[in-house]
Every structure is written in structure tokens, then in C-alpha cells.
C-alpha positions, 0 to 999 in steps of 0.5 A: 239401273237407277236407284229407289229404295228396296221393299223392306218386308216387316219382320215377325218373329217365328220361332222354329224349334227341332231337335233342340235348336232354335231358328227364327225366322222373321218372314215366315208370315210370308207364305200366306197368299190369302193374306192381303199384306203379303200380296201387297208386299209381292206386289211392291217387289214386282214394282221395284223390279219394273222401276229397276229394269224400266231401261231395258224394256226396249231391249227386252223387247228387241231381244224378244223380236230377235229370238222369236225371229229365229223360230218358225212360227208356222212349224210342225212335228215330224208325223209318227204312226200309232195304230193306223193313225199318223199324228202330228203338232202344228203351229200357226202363224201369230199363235201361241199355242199347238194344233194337233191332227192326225191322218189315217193309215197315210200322211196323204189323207185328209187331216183330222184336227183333234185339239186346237189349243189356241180355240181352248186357251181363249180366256185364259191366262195360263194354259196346258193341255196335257196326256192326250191318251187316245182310245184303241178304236182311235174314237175317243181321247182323254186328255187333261187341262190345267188353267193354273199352273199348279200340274192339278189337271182336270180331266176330258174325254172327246168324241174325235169322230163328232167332236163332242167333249162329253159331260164327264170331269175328273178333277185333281188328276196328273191329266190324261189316262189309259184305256182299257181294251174294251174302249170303254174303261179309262184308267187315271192318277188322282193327286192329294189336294194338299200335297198334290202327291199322285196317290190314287188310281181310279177306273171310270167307265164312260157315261156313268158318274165320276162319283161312282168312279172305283178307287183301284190302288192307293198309295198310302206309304207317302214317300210314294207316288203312283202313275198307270201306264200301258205297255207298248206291245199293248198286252197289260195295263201297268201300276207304278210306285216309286220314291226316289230309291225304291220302286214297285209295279202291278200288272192287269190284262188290257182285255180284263179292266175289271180284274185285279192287278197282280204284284210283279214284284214287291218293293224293296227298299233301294231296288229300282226297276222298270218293266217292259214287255215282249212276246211272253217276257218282261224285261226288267231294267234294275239295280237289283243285287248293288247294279249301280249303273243298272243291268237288264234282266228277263222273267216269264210272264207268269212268275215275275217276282224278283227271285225268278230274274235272270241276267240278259245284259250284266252290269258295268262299272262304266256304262251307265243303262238308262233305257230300252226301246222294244220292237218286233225284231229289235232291242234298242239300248240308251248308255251312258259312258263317259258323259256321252250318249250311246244308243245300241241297236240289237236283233233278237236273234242275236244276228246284228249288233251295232251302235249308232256313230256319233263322233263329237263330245258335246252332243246330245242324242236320244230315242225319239217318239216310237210307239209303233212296236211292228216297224224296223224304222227307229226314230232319233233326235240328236242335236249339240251346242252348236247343231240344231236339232234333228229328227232322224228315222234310221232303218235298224235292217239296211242302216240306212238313215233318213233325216226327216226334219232339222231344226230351221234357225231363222234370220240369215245369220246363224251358221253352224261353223261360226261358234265353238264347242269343247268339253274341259274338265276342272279339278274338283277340290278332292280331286275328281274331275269334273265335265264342263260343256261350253260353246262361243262365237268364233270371233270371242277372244277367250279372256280375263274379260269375257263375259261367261254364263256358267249354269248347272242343275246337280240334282235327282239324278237329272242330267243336262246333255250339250244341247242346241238352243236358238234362243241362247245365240242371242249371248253368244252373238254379243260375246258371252260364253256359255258353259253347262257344269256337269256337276256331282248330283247328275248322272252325266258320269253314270248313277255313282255320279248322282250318289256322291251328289246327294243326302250327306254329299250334296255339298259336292254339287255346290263345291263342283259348281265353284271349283269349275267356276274356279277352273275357267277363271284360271284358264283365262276364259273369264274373271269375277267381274264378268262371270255370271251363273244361273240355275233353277228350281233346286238348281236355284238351291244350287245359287243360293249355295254359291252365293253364300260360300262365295259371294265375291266369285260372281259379277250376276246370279240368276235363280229362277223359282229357287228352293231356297227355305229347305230345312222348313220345306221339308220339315213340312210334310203338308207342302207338295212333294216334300215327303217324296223327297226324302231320300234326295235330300234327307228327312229333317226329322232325323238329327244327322239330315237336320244339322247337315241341311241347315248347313248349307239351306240358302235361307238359313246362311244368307250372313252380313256380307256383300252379294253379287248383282241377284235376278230372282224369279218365280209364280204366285202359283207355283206347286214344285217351288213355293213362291214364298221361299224366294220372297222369304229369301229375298227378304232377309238377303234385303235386310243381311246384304252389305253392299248395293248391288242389285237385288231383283225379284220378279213374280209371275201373279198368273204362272206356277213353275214352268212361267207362261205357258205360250211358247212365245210368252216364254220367251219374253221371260228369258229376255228379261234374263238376258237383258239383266246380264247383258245390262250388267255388261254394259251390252245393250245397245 
């Protein structure tokens, strides 16, 4: 990498007072896309970062070729039925984009295409098509398309028998709807064309305006999001608000869309629960009564308020219960114990119960796609660090199973036996012990000298599982270490796990993060000069963190779309998302969150001292992320940094959160990440 000299972004003092404290911040005038000077400034990051890296463009490009070369480009979906229909996902050859088709009542009739999304792309820089929800009478499906990467879907209807996409258009939504039983009325989310919170639920009725579309439920508390599904054995359309602690659902007969949707349980401040219907019951996955790891419990379909639950799987200190599938004769649980994915098959009439075997300590497993509610076939995935992906039909009466696809890795060269998997646990600095899941080439000598990519997410409760990736063998094959810290803020050690990463706690998920960094270090797997970590979005916040409380720790940070600014974020309730996050992190508007976030905000502690080698990344559009909170961060690190390794932007002017939107596009983003590692290795060749 040669050197140039850095953008330097102009400072202009804004003064940002609350609760008797003064911050100033110097680049605030960047979150401004409308202004002309700060795309110029963008504009000149994204130059310098081209100049910086014009070296490894070749690279870049053999490494693109390598990952693409492993995946089948003329791959499809393994068919799942629903409602005499068998539906499926294509791709093609040199296409970026899916084709999805369907077959009636067998696989061996004629293919029916319903969306080619490479014909609909055409034009567009960016595009998704989102919650395909097809009609009862399998004639119609809405569904919803975003051209800009900001998750506003507009929504459609077609015509799947003639082909016709009808004039209607729905702006703002989530994508998608839910049909009534009449095929005639569609139920949808509206989002807040600021805050881009999902707070409206309109019916609509084919062919009449969307102006005279009826506003169904509001959600006006704005902690609260809502959505509207309809439940698998097709009975009720179904209402949901939540807020990261508390959750509340309303319920509609499918057969009456202009009736009024009955409370089934009135929120309650930190009671979560999910409802899933069978035969005359609701079974109700919940917290309820301090279940921290969550219990099942049943009530009639007729007095559903919270009063009238009564116990059907009591709660564990140790298993944590993430979810049930429901079938005609069997109940399906997914656990979580000790880190580890379990799912449990149950007969209703109590005359079998059984787990399904899974034997390693690094795999991932989950219920797959099921919507078929009269089958005794269940459809799994499981995969590892090491295994590929496979999709698994399982015969919950004989037990026997089929493997319907496993996830093909071109190029001759993989083979399984050739890398290493294992689960270590490091000693967090209270004592708690903390998972590291990581895998390596066979031939890798594990030493001070070994290049290692340490990464982690810690937040929300979201848990990384070990699974398989194609694209990652690319630094494996060239001796790097790949190690997922299941950091505190997850759930991977059940829901406690999650609490003691949050609010008041969150700084034990920075802590984990480098005490497990600490650990192999120790366990002569790595050193400082060859230990690199990467995290996004708010495990981007996590690299923020780590980088300001130990900077010399890492050789490399990349922090892709990083929520860097968090005292600001959230103390700016026009921004998206912000107000439903606070019981993640806090509201600022109260001292005691205040003082704690600006404590370890990223942005807020970038300090006078030497930073490790930085690959920052985000979108011009990006609705999760901002993308002023990277420049901004970027900025003043340019400014405080004593040393001169390298400080890279790079911004997407086309992509929002999820960076491009073709699967092979994508692609090319994550070799601009490996060639920065590798660059810094000294490894491309």
C-alpha cells in the first residue's frame, strides 16, 4: 500500500449538551447527504481508499473468480409444498439474481415461473424482492420490491395464472402481506416515512384504491413495532407488537377480514410471548412468571388472556426454548443447551419422544422451511464449520431420514477431512467462561505466528452458530484461523447470557470479545502482529470498543456498517429504529444510560493514541446504519491517530445495510475484506 495523504473532513463545532454535559462534536455536519461538500467529502474517502488498495484490485479479482468458482451458479432450492403447490428457487448460469416457480400437486408437472428477478432487476442498481405471500386460491401473490436499500418495500399484486401485475401500489411497507380467506382482502405493515418504524397495519381490497385503503391497527406507543401474519394451521390472521422486552398479539378469523381483531393478551412490561395455533388451543412460548429461558404453556382459544395459561413444558434453568413447530400429530421443540442446538420431536398423544443426534460441538442445526401442517415429514438444515450445508427431510414416524440436497463446493479442492474444528473456552476477567468456536486447514501450525480472524456479533440476543462458509475457505487455504466468539449479549448460553450483555452490562460483550482474544494469544494459536477482528453493524460498535480499550491487541479491524455515534443515535428519536432500542441499550434521556453509553460510544472515546490497521465499510443509503456514523468516526480517528497505519473507508454510493443485492455482487465485497487481511499478511500472491 502506498502512501497519500488522508482526506481531512473540515471541522465545525456543534455543541451537544444533555443532563449538564457538554459534547462537541466537530463532524456532525456530516450526516448531511443533501449537502454537496459532504458527498464531495464521501466522495474523496472512497478515492483514497481506491488509491490505497489499486494493488490488490488483481487480487481482489482472483479471489472474487476463487469464491465464485466454488458455487454452483445453476442451483436451486430443494421444493417444499404448500397448498398443493410445490415451490422452489432457481438460479442460472451468469445470473445474479433468483427465479422462483412452482409445480402443482407433483415436482413432475409443469413448472410454473412466478418471479424472475434478473427480468425485474433489469435497470437497477440495487434490488430486492421481498414476502412473496401468495393468495389461498394459489391465484394471486403480493409481494414487495425495494430499489434502494433502505428495507421501504413498495408493494404488488400478480395475477400468477395471466401474468398481469395489477395497477395497485402500496408505498412504504415491510414488502409482502397476508391474505384473507376471501382472496380478496390483503393485509399489510406500513412503516414511518422517518423513523422507518413498522407502525400501521392497513386491509386493502383488490381493485379499489390504495386510498381508500382502511387503517387496521396503530401502533402508537414508539418503543413498538408491528407486523401481521397468519398462523400455520390457516385459522386466524394475527396482529403482533413488540419492543425488545415486551411483546402483545390480536387475533381475526381468516374467514371474517372485516371483523375486529380480538386482544389475546395485553402487553405487559418485560413479558414476551409468541403464539401458535392447533386444533382448538393456542400454545404460547413465553417468559411469563421470571421463565428466563422461556416455558410453553396452552390456553383455549376462546379465553386467551394470560390469567388462563396453564403450564405444557415448565421452564429450565439450562435449556434454553427458542421455538416450536406444529403438525397434525407432532409438536417440534428447538433448545438450546450448553451452546448447542437440539430439536426434539413429540407425538401429541405423548406416545414417542425423541431428539434428533447430533454428535459434533460445532454444528449448526435448525427446522427448515415447514409450512405443510398435515405431513409427518420434518425438513431440517444442519451444517458446521467444516460440513457444508445439508437439507434433510426426516420421517418423524419410522425415523428415518432423507438427505434431499448437501451444499456442493466446487473447484476439486475442498475436502471435509482436510480442516479442523473445536470449541475452547476462555477465561472472561470475572471469571466466566466464554465459547470460542474456530476452525483451520489441517496443514496450519497453530503459533505465535499464525494469522487468526477473530469475530463476533454480542447483540439483541442474536446468536452466531459454527456454521459452513465457502467463501471463508479462501483464508483458511492461506493459513489463517477463523475463531466466532460467543460473546456475552448473545443467547448462544441461553437468554441470561443475553442479559448480562446489555443495558448496564454491555460492557462485558467488549470485555469477552478481548479476554477471548487474550486466551488465544496465550494458547500460542496467534500474536498481535498477526491477530485481526472483524464485527458489523453493532458488532461494528463492538470493534469500536476494542479498538479504543486495546488498541495495540490487533494487527487488522474490519467494522462493516458500524454503529459507532451511540450517545447521538439514540438520543435522536427521528432517526430509524432508535426508539425501539431502547431496552437494548438504554434511553439516554435518563442519566444513568447517559453516562454509561457515552463511556464506551466508539466515537465518543476515539482518544490521542496508535490505532491498528482499520477497513471500515458502509452505504450512502443505509436505513439500520447511517452511514454518517462511520464517515463521522473516521474523521475524527483521522484527526486523534498517532501512528500511520492504515485508516480505510470504503462506501457503497448504491447499497444500504446489506451492501449489494446480487449474490455474486456480494461477493466482491467480501474480497475487498480478505485482500485487506491478506495484504496486511504479506499473502497475496
Amino acid at each position: 500500500m502506498s502512501k497519500i495523504t488522508p482526506p481531512s473532513a473540515k471541522k465545525i463545532e456543534t455543541r451537544l449538551e444533555k443532563h449538564g454535559d457538554l459534547r462537541l462534536d466537530h463532524y456532525y455536519w456530516l450526516n448531511d447527504r443533501e449537502n454537496p461538500k459532504v458527498v464531495d467529502y464521501l466522495n474523496q474517502e472512497k478515492d483514497y481508499y481506491e488509491t490505497l488498495t489499486a494493488h490488490t484490485k488483481t487480487f481482489q479479482e482472483a479471489l472474487f473468480k476463487e469464491m465464485k468458482g466454488r458455487i454452483k451458479e445453476d442451483d436451486s432450492s430443494v421444493p417444499y409444498k404448500s397448498n398443493s403447490y410445490w415451490y422452489k428457487t432457481r438460479y442460472e448460469i451468469g445470473k445474479e439474481y433468483p427465479v422462483y416457480s412452482r409445480c402443482r400437486e407433483t415436482l413432475e408437472a409443469a413448472e410454473e415461473t412466478i418471479f424472475d428477478v434478473n427480468e425485474m432487476a433489469k435497470g437497477h442498481d440495487y434490488f430486492k424482492l421481498g414476502g412473496i405471500a401468495v393468495s389461498p386460491n394459489n391465484e394471486l401473490a403480493a409481494y414487495g420490491v425495494d430499489t434502494v436499500s433502505r428495507r421501504q418495500y413498495t408493494l404488488r399484486i400478480k395475477n400468477l395464472k395471466s401474468g398481469e401485475v395489477y395497477d395497485e401500489k402500496i408505498e412504504n411497507t415491510t414488502g409482502g402481506g397476508v391474505w384473507a380467506n376471501d382472496n380478496n382482502t390483503l393485509f399489510y405493515t406500513k412503516k414511518d416515512p422517518v423513523t422507518l418504524r413498522s407502525d400501521k397495519i392497513y386491509r386493502h381490497i383488490l381493485g379499489t384504491p390504495v386510498e381508500e385503503d382502511v387503517l387496521v391497527y396503530e401502533e402508537t406507543d414508539d418503543t413498538f413495532s408491528t407486523f401481521v401474519y397468519r398462523t400455520k394451521s390457516k385459522k386466524y390472521l394475527v396482529i403482533g407488537s413488540f419492543s425488545t422486552l415486551t411483546s402483545e398479539f390480536q387475533i381475526l378469523s381468516t374467514d371474517e377480514p372485516h371483523g375486529k381483531f380480538k386482544m389475546f393478551s395485553p402487553r405487559e412490561r418485560g413479558l414476551e410471548y409468541t403464539i401458535f395455533h392447533y386444533e382448538d388451543s393456542f400454545y404460547v412460548l413465553t417468559n411469563k412468571d421470571g421463565a428466563t429461558n422461556f416455558k410453553l404453556m396452552k390456553v383455549g382459544e376462546e379465553n386467551t388472556n394470560a390469567a388462563h395459561w396453564k403450564e405444557f413444558i415448565p421452564h429450565r434453568e439450562t435449556v434454553l426454548l427458542e421455538d416450536i413447530d406444529i403438525f397434525k400429530d407432532y409438536y417440534v421443540l428447538s433448545e438450546r443447551e450448553n451452546g448447542l442446538n437440539r430439536i426434539k420431536i413429540t407425538k401429541w398423544d405423548g406416545s414417542d419422544s425423541y431428539f434428533l443426534p447430533f454428535e459434533s460441538e460445532t454444528y449448526t442445526a435448525y427446522v427448515d422451511t415447514n409450512p405443510d401442517f398435515d405431513t409427518e415429514i420434518l425438513r431440517y438444515g444442519y451444517n458446521s464449520l467444516t460440513t457444508p450445508s445439508s437439507v434433510i427431510d426426516f420421517n418423524m414416524r419410522t425415523k428415518k431420514k432423507d438427505v434431499k440436497k448437501e451444499q456442493e463446493v466446487l473447484g476439486g479442492r475442498f475436502k471435509k477431512q482436510n480442516y479442523k474444528e473445536q470449541r475452547l473456552w476462555a477465561t472472561a476477567r470475572d471469571g466466566v467462561k466464554i465459547p470460542i468456536s474456530l476452525v483451520f486447514h489441517k496443514d496450519t501450525d497453530l503459533n505465535s505466528e499464525t494469522p487468526l480472524l477473530q469475530y463476533a456479533y454480542g447483540s439483541y440476543g442474536a446468536t452466531i452458530d459454527p456454521y459452513f462458509s465457502s467463501v471463508r475457505l479462501s483464508l483458511l487455504d492461506r493459513g489463517f484461523v477463523y475463531a466466532i466468539a460467543h460473546v456475552r449479549g448473545g443467547e448462544y448460553l441461553g437468554r441470561p447470557w443475553y442479559e448480562a450483555g446489555k443495558l448496564l452490562n454491555k460492557k462485558n460483550t467488549f470485555t469477552d470479545f478481548i479476554d477471548c482474544s487474550k486466551f488465544l494469544i496465550a494458547e500460542q494459536m496467534t500474536s498481535s502482529k498477526h491477530l485481526y477482528a472483524s464485527g458489523g453493524s453493532a458488532g461494528g460498535l463492538l470493534m469500536g470498543a476494542i479498538v479504543n480499550m486495546e488498541p495495540l491487541l490487533y494487527n487488522g479491524i474490519i467494522a462493516a456498517v458500524p454503529f459507532v455515534d451511540v450517545v447521538t443515535t439514540m438520543l435522536d428519536d427521528s432517526i430509524p429504529l432508535t426508539t425501539g432500542e431502547y431496552d437494548e441499550w438504554g434511553n439516554p434521556n435518563e442519566k444513568s444510560y447517559y453516562e454509561y453509553m457515552k463511556s464506551y460510544s466508539p466515537y465518543d472515546n476515539v482518544s490521542a493514541h496508535a490505532y491498528p490497521n482499520m477497513l471500515v465499510t458502509t452505504g450512502l443509503h443505509d436505513s439500520q446504519v447511517q452511514y454518517f456514523e462511520p464517515a463521522k468516526w473516521v474523521a475524527k480517528l483521522r484527526e486523534m491517530k498517532t501512528n500511520d497505519k492504515f485508516l480505510l473507508l470504503d462506501i457503497n454510493m448504491e447499497a444500504g445495510h446489506g451492501g449489494a443485492s446480487g449474490r455474486f455482487e456480494a461477493l466482491k465485497e467480501v474480497a475487498k475484506e480478505f485482500a485487506f487481511l491478506l495484504d496486511l499478511e504479506g499473502k497475496i500472491t
